[in-house]
N, C-alpha and C positions, 0 to 999 in steps of 0.2 A: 504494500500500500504506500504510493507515494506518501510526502509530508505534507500537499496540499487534501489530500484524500484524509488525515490524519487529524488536521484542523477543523474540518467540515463534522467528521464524527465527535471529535471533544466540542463542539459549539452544540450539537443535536442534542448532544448526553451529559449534559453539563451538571445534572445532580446525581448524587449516589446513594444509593440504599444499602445498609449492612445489616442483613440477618445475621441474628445470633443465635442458636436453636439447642443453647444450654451447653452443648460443650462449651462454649468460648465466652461465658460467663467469664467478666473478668479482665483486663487486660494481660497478664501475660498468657492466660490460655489464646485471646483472641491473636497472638503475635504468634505464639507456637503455632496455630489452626494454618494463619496466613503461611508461614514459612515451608510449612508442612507440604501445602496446596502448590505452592509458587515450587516445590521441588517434585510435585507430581505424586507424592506420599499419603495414602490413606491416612488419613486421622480421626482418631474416635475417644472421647472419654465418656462418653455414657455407656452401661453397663445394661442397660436392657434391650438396646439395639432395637428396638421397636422405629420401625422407621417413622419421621416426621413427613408428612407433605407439605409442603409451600405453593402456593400459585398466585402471581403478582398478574394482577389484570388493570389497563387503564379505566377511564370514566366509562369509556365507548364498546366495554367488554372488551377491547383486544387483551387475549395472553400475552402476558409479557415474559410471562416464568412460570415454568411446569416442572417439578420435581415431586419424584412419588419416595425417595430418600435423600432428605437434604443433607449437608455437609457441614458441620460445627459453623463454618460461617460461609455465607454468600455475600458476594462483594457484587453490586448489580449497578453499574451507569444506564443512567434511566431520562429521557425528557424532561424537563421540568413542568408537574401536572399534579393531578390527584388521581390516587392510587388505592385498589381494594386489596389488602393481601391476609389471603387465608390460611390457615395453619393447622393440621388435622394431624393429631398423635392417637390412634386407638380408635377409642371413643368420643375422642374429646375434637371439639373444632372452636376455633376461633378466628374471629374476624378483625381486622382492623382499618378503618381508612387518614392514608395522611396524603398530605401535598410536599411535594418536594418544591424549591426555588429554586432558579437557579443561582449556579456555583456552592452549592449547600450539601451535606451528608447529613443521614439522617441513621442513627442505630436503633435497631429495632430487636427487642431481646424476647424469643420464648423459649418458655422452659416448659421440658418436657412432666406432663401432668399425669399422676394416678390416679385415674377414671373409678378406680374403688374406693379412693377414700372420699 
């Protein structure tokens, strides 16, 4: 990708979203998760391994993000908008809507939930 191709996308994607999905509770978890990822390395510190779903949709219903086992963290540049993003552990789902601005990161932290107690 040229470096004018390269500008076009950093101006499109100008805010970021960071899920955190309980591994990376924390900042040095969330640096190990990163480093982990950036060297192509599984990384897991939850112990139930039940997998989490995420799915990041705009206002207009586009998908933006589909995963059926997230990854301690997702690092997502996104439009500047408002955003529905879902999070389904087991039993449990939850919803959230935020607007990102741009040049803004926005962390978003879930923890994974036991649906019995």
């Amino acid at each position: 990708m040229s470096s004018c191709q390269d500008g076009r996308v950093a101006a499109i994607a100008s805010a970021r979203l960071l899920i955190h999905t309980g591994d990376a509770v924390g900042t040095i978890r969330s640096i190990l998760a990163l480093a982990c990822r950036a060297m192509g390395l599984k990384h897991s510190l939850r112990k139930d391994r039940e997998p989490i779903q995420v799915f990041v949709e705009d206002m207009g219903g586009n998908r933006m993000l589909s995963l059926d086992d997230a990854t301690s963290l997702i690092d997502l540049p996104l439009p500047p908008g408002t955003y529905q993003v879902t999070a389904r552990h087991g039993n449990v789902r939850r919803g959230y809507t935020l607007t990102l601005a741009r040049n803004t990161s926005f962390d978003l932290y879930l923890s994974p939930v036991d649906a019995s107690k």
